[in-house]
N, CA and C atoms as a LAMMPS dump frame, in Angstrom:
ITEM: TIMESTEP
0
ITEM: NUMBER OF ATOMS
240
ITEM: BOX BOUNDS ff ff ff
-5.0000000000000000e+02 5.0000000000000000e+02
-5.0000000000000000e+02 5.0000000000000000e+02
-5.0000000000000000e+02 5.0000000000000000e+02
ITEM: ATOMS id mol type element x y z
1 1 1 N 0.847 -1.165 0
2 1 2 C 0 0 0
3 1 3 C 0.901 1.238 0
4 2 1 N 0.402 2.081 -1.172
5 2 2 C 1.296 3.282 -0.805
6 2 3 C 1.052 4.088 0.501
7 3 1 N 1.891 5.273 0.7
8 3 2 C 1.884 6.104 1.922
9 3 3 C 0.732 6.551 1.995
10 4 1 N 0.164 7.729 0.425
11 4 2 C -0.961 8.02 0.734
12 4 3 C -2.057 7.339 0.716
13 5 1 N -1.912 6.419 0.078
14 5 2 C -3.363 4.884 0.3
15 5 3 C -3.405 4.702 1.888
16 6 1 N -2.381 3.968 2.662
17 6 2 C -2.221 4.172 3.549
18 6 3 C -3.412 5.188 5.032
19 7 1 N -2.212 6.787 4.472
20 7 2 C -2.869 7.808 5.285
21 7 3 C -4.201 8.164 5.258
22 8 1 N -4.675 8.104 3.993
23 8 2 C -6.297 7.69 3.742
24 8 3 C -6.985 6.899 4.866
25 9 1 N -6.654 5.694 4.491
26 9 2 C -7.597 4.127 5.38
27 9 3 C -7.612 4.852 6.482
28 10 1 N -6.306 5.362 7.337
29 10 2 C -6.11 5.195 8.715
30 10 3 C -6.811 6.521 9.054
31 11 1 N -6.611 7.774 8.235
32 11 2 C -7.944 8.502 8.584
33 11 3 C -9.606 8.282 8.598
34 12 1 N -9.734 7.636 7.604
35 12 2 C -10.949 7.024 7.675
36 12 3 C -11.431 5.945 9
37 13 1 N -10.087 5.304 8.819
38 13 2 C -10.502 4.349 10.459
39 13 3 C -11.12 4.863 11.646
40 14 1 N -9.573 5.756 12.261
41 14 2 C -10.165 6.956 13.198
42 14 3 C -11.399 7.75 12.957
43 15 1 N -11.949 7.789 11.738
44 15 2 C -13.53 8.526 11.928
45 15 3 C -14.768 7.439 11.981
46 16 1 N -14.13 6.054 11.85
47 16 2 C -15.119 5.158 12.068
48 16 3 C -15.521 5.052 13.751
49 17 1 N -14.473 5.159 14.637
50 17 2 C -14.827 4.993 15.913
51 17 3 C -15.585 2.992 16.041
52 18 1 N -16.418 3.344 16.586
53 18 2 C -17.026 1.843 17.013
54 18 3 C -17.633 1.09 15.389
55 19 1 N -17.735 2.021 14.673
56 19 2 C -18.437 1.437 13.473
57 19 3 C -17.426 0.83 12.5
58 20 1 N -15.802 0.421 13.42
59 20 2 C -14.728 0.326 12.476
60 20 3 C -14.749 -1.501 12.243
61 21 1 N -14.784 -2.037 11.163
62 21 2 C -13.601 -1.709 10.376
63 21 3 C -14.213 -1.098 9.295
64 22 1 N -15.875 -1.364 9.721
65 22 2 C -16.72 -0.23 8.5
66 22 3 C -16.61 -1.357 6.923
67 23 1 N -16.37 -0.3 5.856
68 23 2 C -15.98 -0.996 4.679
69 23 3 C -14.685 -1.385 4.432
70 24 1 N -13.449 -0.975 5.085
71 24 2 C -11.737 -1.312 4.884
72 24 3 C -11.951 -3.094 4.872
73 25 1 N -11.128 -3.235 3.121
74 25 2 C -10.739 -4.875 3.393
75 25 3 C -9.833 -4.957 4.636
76 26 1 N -9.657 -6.817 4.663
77 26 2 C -9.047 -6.284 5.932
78 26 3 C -7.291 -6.272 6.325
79 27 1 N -6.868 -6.142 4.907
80 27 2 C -5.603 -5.82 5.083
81 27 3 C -5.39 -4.044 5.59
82 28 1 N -6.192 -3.494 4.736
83 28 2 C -6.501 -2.14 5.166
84 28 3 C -6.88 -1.859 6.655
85 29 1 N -7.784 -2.613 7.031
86 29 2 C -8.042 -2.847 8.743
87 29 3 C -6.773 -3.014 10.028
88 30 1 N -6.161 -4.201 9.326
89 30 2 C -4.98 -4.33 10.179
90 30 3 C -3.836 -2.709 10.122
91 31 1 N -3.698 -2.674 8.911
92 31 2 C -2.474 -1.29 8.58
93 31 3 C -3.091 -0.164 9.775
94 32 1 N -4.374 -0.08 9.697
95 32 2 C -4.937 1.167 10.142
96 32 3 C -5.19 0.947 11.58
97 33 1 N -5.368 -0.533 12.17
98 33 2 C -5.354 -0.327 13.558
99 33 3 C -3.926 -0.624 14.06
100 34 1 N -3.094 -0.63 13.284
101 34 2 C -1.309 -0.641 13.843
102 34 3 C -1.124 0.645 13.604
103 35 1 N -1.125 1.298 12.496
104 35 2 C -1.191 2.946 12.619
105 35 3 C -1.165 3.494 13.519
106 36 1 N -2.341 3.424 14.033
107 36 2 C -3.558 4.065 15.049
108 36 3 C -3.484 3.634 16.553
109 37 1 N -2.539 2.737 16.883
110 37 2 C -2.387 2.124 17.828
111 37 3 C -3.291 1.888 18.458
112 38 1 N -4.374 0.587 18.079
113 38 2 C -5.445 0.732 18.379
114 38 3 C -5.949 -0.853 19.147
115 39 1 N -5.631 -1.691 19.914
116 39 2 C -5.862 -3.262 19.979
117 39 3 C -7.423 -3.288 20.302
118 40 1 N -8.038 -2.039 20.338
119 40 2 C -9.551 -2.738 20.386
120 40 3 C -9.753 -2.719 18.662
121 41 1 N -9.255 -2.082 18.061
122 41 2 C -9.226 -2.002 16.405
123 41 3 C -8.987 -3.449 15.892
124 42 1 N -8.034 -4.173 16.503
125 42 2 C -7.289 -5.402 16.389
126 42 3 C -8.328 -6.383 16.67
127 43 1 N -8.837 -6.147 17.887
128 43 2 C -9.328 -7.135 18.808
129 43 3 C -11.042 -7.142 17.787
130 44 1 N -11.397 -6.134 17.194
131 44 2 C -12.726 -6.039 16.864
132 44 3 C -12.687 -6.9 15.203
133 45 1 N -11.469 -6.985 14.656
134 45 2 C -11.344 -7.683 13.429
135 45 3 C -10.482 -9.147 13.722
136 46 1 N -10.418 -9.565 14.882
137 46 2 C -10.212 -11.002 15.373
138 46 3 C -8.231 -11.213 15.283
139 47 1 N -7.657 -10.627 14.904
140 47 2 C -6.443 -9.931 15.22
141 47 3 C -5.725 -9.942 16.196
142 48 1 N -4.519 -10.762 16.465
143 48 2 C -3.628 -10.188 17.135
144 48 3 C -2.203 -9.444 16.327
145 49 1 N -1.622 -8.216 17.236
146 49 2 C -0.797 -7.793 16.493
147 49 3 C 0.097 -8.041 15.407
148 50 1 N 0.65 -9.224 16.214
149 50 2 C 1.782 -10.377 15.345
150 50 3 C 0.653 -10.486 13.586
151 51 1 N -0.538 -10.923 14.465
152 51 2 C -1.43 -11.389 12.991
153 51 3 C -1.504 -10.633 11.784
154 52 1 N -1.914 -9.17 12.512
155 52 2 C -1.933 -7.788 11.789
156 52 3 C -0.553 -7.422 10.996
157 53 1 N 0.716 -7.631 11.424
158 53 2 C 1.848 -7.544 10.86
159 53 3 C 2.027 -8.669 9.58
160 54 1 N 1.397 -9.452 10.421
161 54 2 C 1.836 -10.504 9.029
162 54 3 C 1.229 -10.09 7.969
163 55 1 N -0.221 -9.994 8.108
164 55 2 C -1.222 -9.641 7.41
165 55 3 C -0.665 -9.146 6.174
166 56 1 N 0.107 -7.621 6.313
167 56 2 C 0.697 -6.681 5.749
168 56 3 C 1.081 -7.056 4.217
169 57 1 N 1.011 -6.158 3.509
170 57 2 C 1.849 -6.348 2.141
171 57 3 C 3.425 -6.221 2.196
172 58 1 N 3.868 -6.562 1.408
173 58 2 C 5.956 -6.797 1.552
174 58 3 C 5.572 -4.702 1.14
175 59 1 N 6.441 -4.209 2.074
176 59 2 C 6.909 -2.563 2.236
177 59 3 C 6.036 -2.087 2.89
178 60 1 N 4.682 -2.627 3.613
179 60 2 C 3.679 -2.091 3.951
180 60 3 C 4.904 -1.419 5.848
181 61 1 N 5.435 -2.321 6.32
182 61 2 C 5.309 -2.158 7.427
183 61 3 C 6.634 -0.719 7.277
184 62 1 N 7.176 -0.626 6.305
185 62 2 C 8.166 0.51 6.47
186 62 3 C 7.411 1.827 6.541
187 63 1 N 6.156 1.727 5.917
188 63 2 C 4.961 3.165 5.606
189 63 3 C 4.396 3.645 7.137
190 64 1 N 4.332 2.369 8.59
191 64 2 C 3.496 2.537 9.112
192 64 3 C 3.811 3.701 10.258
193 65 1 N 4.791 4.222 10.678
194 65 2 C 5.699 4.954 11.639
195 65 3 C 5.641 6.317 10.725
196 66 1 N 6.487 6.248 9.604
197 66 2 C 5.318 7.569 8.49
198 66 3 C 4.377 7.751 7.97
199 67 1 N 3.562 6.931 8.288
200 67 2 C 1.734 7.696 8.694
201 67 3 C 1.438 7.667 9.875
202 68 1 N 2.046 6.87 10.61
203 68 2 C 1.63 7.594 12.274
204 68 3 C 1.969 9.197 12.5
205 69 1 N 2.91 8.977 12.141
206 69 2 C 3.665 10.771 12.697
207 69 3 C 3.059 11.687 11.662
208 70 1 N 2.565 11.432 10.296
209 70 2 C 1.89 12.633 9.413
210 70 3 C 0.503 12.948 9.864
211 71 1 N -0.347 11.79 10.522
212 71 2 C -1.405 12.098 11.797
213 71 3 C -1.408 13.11 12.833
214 72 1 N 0.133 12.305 13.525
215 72 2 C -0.014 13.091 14.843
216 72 3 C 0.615 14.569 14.188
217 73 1 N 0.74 14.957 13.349
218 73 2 C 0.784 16.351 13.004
219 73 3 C -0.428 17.043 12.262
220 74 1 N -1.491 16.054 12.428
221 74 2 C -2.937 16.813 12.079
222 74 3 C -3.819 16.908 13.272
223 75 1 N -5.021 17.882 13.176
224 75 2 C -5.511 18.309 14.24
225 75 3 C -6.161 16.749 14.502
226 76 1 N -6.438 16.17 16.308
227 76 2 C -7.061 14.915 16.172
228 76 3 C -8.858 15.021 15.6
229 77 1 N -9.232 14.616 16.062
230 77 2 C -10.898 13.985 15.431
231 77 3 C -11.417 13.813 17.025
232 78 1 N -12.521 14.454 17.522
233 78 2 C -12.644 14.958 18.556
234 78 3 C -14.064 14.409 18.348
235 79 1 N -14.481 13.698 19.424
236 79 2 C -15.425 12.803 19.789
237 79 3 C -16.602 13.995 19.832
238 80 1 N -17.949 13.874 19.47
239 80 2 C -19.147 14.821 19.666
240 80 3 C -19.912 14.504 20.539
């Protein structure tokens, strides 16, 4: 998955909240709840971390530390 394919899903994840994994296949699911540091994300698509890593596409896991940090430099998503 590219970076911005990537930064996409995992924004979209975070706006799913409880309704996640939503529509994300679920390779997209795993990327976005390792992103997101999320194990109820994990735990809600039957997932353990290790699983979620494997999951991954070959280069996926080098993208995931630069879309975490291009996040945490956007404003967060603030619960209503």
């Amino acid at each position: 998955m590219q970076f911005n394919d990537m930064l996409e899903v995992s924004r979209a994840a975070r706006r799913m909240g409880p309704d996640f994994p939503g529509y994300l296949s679920s390779g997209e699911a795993c990327a976005a709840a390792l992103v997101l540091n999320r194990p109820d994300y994990l735990k809600a698509i039957g997932r353990t971390m290790a699983e979620a890593i494997y999951r991954l596409d070959a280069g996926d896991a080098d993208q995931l530390l630069r879309v975490q940090q291009a996040l945490q430099n956007e404003s967060p998503i603030t619960e209503a």
